[in-house]
VODREN-609714 format. One record per residue: residue number from 1; residue in one letter; x, y, z of N, C-alpha, C in turn. Coordinates in steps of 0.001 Angstrom, whole numbers, always signed. Layout:
<kemis>
KEMI     n   res    n_east   n_north      n_up   ca_east   ca_north     ca_up    c_east   c_north      c_up
KEMI   NUM     A         X         Y         Z         X          Y         Z         X         Y         Z
...
</kemis>
This chain:
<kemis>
KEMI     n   res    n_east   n_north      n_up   ca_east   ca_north     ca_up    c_east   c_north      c_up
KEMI     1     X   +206810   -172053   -119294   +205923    -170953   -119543   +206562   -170015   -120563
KEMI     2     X   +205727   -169427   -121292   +206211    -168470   -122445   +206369   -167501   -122415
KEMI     3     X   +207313   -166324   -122105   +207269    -165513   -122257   +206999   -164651   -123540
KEMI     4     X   +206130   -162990   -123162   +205777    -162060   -124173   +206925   -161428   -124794
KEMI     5     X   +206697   -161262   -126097   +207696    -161066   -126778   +208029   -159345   -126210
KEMI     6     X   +209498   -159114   -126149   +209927    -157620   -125633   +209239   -156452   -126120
KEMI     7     X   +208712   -156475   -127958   +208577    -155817   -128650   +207736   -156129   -129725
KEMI     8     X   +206634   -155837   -130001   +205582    -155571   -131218   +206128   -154978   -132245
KEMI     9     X   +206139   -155559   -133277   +206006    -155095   -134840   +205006   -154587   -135199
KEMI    10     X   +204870   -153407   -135465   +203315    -153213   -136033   +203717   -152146   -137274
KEMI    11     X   +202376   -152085   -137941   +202139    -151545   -139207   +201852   -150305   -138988
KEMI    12     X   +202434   -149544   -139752   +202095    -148256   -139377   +201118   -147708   -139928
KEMI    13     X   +200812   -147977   -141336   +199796    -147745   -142123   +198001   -148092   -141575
KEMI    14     X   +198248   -149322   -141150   +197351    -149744   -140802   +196921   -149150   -139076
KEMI    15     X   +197545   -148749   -138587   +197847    -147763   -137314   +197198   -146599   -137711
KEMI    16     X   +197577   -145790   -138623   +196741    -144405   -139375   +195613   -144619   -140122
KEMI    17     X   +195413   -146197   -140772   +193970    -146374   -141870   +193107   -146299   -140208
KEMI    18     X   +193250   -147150   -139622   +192234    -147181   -138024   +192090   -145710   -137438
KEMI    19     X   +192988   -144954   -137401   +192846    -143799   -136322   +191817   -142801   -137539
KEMI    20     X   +192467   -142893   -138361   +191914    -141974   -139347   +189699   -142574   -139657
KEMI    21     X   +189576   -143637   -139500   +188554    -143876   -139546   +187508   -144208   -138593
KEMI    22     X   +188661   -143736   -137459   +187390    -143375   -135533   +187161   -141665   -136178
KEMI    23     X   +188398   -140998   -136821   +187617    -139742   -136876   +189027   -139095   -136205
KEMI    24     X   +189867   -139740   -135679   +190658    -138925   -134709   +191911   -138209   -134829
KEMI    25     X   +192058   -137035   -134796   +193545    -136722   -134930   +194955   -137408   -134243
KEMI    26     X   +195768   -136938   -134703   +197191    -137245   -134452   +197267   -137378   -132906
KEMI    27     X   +197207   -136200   -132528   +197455    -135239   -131252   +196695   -136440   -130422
KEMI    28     X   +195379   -135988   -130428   +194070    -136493   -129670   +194101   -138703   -130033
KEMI    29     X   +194893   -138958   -130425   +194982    -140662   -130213   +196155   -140863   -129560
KEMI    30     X   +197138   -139940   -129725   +198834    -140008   -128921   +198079   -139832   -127451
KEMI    31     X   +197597   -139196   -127051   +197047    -138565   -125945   +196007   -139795   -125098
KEMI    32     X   +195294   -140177   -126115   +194520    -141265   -125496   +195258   -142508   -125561
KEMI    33     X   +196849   -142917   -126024   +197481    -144028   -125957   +198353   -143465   -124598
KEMI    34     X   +198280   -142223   -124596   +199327    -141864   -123394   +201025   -141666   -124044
KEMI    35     X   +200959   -141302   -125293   +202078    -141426   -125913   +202463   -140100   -126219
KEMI    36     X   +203651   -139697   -127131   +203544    -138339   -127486   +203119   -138499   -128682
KEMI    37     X   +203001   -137059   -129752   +202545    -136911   -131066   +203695   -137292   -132203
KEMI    38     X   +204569   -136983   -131689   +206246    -137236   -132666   +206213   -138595   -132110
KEMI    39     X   +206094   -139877   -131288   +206462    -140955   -130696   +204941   -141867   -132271
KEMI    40     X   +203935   -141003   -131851   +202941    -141593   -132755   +203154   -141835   -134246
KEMI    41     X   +203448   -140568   -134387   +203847    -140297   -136271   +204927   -140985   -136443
KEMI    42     X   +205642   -141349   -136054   +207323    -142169   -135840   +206952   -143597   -136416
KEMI    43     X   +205722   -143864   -135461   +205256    -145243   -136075   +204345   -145467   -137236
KEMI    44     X   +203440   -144203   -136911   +202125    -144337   -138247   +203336   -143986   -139772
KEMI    45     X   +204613   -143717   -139336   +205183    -143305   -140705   +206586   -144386   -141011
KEMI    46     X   +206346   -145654   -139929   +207461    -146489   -140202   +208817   -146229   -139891
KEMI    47     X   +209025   -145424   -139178   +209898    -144811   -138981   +210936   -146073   -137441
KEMI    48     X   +209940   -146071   -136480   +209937    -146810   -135515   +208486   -147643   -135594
KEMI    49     X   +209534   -148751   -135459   +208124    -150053   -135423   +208036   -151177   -134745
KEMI    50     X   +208681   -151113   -133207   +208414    -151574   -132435   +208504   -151283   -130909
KEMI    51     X   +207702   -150799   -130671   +206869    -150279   -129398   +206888   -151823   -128557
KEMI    52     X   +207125   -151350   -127270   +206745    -152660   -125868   +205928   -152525   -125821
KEMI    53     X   +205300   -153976   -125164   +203993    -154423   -124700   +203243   -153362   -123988
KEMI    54     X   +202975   -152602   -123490   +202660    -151462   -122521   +201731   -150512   -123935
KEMI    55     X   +202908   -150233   -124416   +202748    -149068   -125735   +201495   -149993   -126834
KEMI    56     X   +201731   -150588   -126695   +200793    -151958   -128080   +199599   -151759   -127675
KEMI    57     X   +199448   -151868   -125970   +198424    -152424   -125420   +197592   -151001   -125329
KEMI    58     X   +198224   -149991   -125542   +197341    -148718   -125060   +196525   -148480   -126119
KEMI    59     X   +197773   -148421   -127426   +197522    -148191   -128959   +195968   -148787   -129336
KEMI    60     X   +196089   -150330   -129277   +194764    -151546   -129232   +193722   -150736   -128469
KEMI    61     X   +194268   -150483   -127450   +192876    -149721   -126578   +191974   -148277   -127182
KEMI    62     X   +193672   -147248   -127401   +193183    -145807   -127770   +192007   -146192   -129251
KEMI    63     X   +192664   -146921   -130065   +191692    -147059   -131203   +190804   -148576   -131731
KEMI    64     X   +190672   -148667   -130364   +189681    -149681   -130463   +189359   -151251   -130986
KEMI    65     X   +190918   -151769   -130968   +191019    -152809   -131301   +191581   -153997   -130283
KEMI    66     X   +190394   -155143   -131385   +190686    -156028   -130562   +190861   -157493   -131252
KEMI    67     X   +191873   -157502   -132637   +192433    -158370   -132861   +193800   -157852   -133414
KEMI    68     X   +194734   -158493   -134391   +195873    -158011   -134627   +196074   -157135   -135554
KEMI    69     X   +195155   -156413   -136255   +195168    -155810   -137147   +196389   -154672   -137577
KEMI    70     X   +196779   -154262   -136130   +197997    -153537   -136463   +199325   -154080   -136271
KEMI    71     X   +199434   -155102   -136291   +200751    -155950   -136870   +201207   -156071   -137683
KEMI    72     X   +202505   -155691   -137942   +202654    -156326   -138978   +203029   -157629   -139785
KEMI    73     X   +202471   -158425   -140981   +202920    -159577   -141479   +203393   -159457   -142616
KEMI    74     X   +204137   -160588   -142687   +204875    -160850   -143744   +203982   -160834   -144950
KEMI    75     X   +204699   -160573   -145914   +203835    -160964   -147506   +204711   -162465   -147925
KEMI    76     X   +204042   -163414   -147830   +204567    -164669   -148123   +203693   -164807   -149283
KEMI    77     X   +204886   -165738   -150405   +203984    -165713   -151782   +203336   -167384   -151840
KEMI    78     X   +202269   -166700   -152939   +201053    -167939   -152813   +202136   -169343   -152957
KEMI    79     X   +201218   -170221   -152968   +202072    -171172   -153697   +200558   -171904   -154594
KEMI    80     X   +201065   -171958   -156178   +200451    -172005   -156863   +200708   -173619   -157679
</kemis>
């Protein structure tokens, strides 16, 4: 059986393009992830970028997602 990975990578940018386009402040999405406001901006600014499963799962919830969009991936180049 597989275990979940300890820790999520996620994008921070893409963490703030989403919150910013429910409409929602800083404050008021930390709050609905159950997080603090400095714990939030930490990540929406790359600062810290990997949050446990717990923290991922609230984040997905507070702003409404429900595929991986706030992950982050690699930029792998084409192959041409």
């Amino acid at each position: 059986m597989e275990r979940p990975p300890a820790t999520f990578e996620v994008n921070g940018a893409a963490i703030r393009t989403r919150r910013k386009e429910l409409g929602m402040e800083l404050a008021e999405c930390a709050a609905a992830a159950g997080i603090s406001r400095p714990y939030l901006d930490q990540l929406e600014l790359g600062h810290r970028r990997h949050p446990r499963p717990p923290i991922y799962a609230a984040l997905r919830t507070a702003l409404r997602v429900t595929d991986d969009r706030l992950l982050a991936t690699e930029d792998k180049p084409s192959k041409e």
